[in-house]
C-alpha positions as a printed NumPy array, in Angstrom:
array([[ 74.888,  88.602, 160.016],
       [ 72.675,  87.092, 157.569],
       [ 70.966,  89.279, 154.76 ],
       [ 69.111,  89.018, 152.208],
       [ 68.961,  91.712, 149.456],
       [ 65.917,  91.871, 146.816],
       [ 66.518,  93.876, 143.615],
       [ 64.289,  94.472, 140.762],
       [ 65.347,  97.737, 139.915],
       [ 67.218,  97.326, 136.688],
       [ 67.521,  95.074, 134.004],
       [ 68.291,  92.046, 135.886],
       [ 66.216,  90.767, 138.603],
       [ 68.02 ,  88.962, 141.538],
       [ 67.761,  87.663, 145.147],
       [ 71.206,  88.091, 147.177],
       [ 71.742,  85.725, 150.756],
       [ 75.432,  86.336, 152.182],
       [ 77.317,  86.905, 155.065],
       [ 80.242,  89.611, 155.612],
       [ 82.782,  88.911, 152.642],
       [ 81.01 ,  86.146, 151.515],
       [ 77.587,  85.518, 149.257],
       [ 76.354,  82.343, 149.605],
       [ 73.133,  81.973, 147.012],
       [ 71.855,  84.036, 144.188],
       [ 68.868,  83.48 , 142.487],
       [ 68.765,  86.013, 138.837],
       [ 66.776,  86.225, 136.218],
       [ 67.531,  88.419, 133.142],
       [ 65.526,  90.373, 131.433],
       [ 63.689,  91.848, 134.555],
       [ 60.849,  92.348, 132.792],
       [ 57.801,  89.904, 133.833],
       [ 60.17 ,  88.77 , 136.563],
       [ 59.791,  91.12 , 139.46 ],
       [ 56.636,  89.765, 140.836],
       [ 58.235,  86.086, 141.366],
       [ 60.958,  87.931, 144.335],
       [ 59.478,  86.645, 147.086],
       [ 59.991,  83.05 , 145.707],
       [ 63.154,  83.575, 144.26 ],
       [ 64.052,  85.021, 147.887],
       [ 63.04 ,  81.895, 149.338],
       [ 64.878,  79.991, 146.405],
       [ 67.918,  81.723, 147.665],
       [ 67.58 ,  80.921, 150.825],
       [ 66.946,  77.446, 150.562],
       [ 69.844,  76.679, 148.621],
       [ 72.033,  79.03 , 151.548],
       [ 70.743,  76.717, 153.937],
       [ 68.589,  79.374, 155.332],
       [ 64.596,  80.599, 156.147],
       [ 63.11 ,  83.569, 155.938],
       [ 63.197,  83.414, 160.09 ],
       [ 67.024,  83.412, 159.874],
       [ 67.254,  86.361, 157.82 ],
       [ 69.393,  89.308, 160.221],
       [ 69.07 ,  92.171, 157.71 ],
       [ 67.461,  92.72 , 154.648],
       [ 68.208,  95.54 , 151.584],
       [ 66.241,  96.536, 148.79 ],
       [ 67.388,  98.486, 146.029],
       [ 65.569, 101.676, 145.435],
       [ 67.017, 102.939, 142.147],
       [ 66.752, 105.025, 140.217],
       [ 65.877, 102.504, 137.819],
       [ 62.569, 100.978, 136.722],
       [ 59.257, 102.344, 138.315],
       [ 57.344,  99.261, 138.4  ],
       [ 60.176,  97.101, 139.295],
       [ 61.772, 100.051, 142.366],
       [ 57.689,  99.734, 143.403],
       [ 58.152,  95.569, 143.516],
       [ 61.075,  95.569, 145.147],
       [ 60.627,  97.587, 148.182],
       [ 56.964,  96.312, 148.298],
       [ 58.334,  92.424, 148.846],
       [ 61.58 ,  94.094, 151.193],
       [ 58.877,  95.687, 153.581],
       [ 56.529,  92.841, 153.529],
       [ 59.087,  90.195, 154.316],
       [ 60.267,  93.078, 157.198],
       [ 57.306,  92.906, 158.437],
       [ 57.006,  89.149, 159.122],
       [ 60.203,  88.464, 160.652],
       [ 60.691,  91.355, 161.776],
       [ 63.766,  92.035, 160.346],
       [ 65.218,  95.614, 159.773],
       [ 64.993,  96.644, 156.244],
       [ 67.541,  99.216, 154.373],
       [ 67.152, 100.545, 150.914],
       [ 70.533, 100.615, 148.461],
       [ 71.414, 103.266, 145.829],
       [ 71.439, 101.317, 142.645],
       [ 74.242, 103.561, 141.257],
       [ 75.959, 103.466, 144.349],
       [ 75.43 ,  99.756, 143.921],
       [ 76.643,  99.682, 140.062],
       [ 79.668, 101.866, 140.72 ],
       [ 80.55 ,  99.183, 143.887],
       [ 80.41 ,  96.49 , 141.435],
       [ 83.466,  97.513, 139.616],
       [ 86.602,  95.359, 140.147],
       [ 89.408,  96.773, 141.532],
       [ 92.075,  96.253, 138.857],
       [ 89.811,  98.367, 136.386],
       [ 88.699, 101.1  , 138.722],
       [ 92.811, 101.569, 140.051],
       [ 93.   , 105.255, 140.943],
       [ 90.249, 105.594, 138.066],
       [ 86.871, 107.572, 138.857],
       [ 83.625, 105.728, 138.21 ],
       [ 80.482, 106.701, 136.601],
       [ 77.314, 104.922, 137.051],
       [ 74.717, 105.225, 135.062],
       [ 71.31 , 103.273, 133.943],
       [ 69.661, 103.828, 130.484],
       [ 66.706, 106.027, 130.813],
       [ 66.253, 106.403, 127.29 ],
       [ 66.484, 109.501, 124.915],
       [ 70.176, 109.747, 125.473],
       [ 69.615, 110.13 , 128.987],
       [ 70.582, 108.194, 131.776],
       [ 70.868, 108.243, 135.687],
       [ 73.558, 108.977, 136.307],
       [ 76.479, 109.345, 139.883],
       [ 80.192, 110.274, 139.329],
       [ 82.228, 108.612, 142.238],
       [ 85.871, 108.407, 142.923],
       [ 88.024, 105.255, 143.496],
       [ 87.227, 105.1  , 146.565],
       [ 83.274, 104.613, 145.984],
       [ 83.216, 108.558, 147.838],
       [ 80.223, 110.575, 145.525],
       [ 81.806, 113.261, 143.393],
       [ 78.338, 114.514, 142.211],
       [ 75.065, 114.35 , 142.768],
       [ 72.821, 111.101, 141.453],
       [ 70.943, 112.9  , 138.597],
       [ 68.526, 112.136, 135.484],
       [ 70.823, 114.236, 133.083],
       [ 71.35 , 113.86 , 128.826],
       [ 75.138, 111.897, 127.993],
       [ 76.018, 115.483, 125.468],
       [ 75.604, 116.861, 128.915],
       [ 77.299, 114.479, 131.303],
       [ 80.232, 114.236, 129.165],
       [ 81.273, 117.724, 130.455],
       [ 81.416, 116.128, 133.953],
       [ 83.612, 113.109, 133.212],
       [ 87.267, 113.224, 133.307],
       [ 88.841, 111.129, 130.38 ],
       [ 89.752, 107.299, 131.155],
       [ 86.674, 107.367, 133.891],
       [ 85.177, 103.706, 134.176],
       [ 81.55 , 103.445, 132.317],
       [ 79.341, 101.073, 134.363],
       [ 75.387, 100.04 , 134.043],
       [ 73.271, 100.153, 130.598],
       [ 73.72 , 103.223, 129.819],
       [ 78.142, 102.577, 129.329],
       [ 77.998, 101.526, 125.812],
       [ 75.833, 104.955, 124.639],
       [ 77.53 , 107.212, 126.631],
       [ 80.869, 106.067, 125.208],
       [ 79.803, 106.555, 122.032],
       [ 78.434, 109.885, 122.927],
       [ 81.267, 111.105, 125.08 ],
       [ 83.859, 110.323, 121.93 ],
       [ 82.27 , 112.351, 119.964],
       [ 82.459, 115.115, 121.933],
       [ 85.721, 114.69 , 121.969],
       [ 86.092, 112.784, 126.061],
       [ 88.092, 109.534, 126.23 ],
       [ 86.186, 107.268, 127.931],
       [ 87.794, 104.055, 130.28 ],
       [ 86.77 , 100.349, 130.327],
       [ 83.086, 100.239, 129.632],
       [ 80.973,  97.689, 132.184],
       [ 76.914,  97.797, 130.6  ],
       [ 75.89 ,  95.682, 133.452],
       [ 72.433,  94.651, 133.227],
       [ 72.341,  95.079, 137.376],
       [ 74.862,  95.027, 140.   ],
       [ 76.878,  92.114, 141.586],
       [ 75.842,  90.093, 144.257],
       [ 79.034,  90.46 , 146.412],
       [ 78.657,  94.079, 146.03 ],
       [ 75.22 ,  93.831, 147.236],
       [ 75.771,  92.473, 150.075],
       [ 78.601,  94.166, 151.434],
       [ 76.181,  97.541, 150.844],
       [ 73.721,  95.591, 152.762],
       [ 76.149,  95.055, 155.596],
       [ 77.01 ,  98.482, 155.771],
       [ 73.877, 100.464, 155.023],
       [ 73.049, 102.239, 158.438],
       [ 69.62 , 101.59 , 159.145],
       [ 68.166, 105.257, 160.255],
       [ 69.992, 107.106, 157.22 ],
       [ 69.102, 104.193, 154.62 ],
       [ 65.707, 104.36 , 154.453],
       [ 63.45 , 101.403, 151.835],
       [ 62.121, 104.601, 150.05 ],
       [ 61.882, 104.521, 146.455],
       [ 63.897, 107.012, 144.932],
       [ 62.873, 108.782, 141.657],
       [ 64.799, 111.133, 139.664],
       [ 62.017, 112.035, 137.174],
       [ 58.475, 111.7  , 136.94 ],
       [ 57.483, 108.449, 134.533],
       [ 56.729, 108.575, 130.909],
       [ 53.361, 106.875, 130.922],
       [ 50.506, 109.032, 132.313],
       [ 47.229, 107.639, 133.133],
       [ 44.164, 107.436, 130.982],
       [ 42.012, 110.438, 131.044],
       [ 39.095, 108.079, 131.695],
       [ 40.912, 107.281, 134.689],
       [ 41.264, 110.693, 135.801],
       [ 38.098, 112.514, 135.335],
       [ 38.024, 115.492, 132.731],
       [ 40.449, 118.785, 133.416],
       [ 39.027, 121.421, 135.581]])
């Protein structure tokens, strides 16, 4: 099955084409920022150099965060539109589920994960999972002083919020495990999520954990009843 995976979400933005076991383009460009809008041509980059169309596409997956609001909004805008044209069925991917996925399996060895993506004032997103990728909490928009309760020591750090919440989680006294501040997840782990992603439970829904920081203009609003 062929499938194509769009993902703006995070810091990284990046157009997946594989197979089962196998990815065979990516197209990435890092910082995300600015870059989200060019998807649907680096999708069809991706393609191209996999051989492929957008009419041979099986399955496509979108990542639907948490992560950035603009860039969740991008991504499952392009997912649904290219749906839509060939018809395709579309699935939407945690992005922690995705992060925590992307850990290799010498570091994550009987080791629980935690994935988490910077959403700024010491806080991240956050999803504990076990070694086996099973969820050991709930995906949450939580503060590290906080978190670090929830982690056992020597737990594996992933996404951009690692580096912080290792320094955060030491000095509360928590021994953290390797530390993996990826800037997005891997393509290989993308796709096999995209392979596997049943398509009534998976819906391309964006999924917030908070409300965003910016707020409209008041001008834009009308005045306060």
């Amino acid at each position: 099955m062929l499938s194509l995976v769009v993902d703006t979400a995070l810091d990284a933005c990046q157009a997946v084409v594989g197979t089962p076991g196998t990815v065979l383009a990516c197209e990435r460009r890092e910082p995300a920022r600015g870059q989200a809008e060019a998807i649907v041509g680096m999708a069809e980059a991706a393609l191209a150099r996999a051989g492929a169309g957008f009419r041979d596409i099986e399955r496509i997956a979108v990542v639907v965060g948490p992560g950035s609001f603009t860039g969740v909004r991008i991504g499952v805008a392009a997912a649904r539109g290219i749906g839509l044209v060939t018809g395709c069925p579309v699935v939407g991917l945690s992005s922690l589920e995705a992060l925590a996925a992307s850990c290799p399996s010498d570091e994550a060895a009987a080791r629980v994960r935690v994935a988490m993506v910077d959403a700024r004032h010491e806080a991240v997103f956050a999803r504990i999972f076990d070694e086996a990728l099973q969820p050991l909490s709930d995906a949450r928009h939580v503060r590290l002083a906080e978190l670090a309760g929830d982690v056992p020591d020597d737990a594996v750090l992933i996404g951009s919020g690692a580096p912080l919440a290792a320094e955060i989680f030491a000095a509360a006294g928590r021994r953290a495990g390797p530390v993996m501040p990826l800037a997005a997840a891997e393509p290989d782990a993308l796709v096999a999520l995209a392979l596997a992603a049943d398509v009534d439970t998976s819906p391309p829904r964006p999924a917030y954990l908070k409300v965003p920081d910016a707020k409209p203009a008041r001008s834009l609003v009308g005045p306060a009843p």
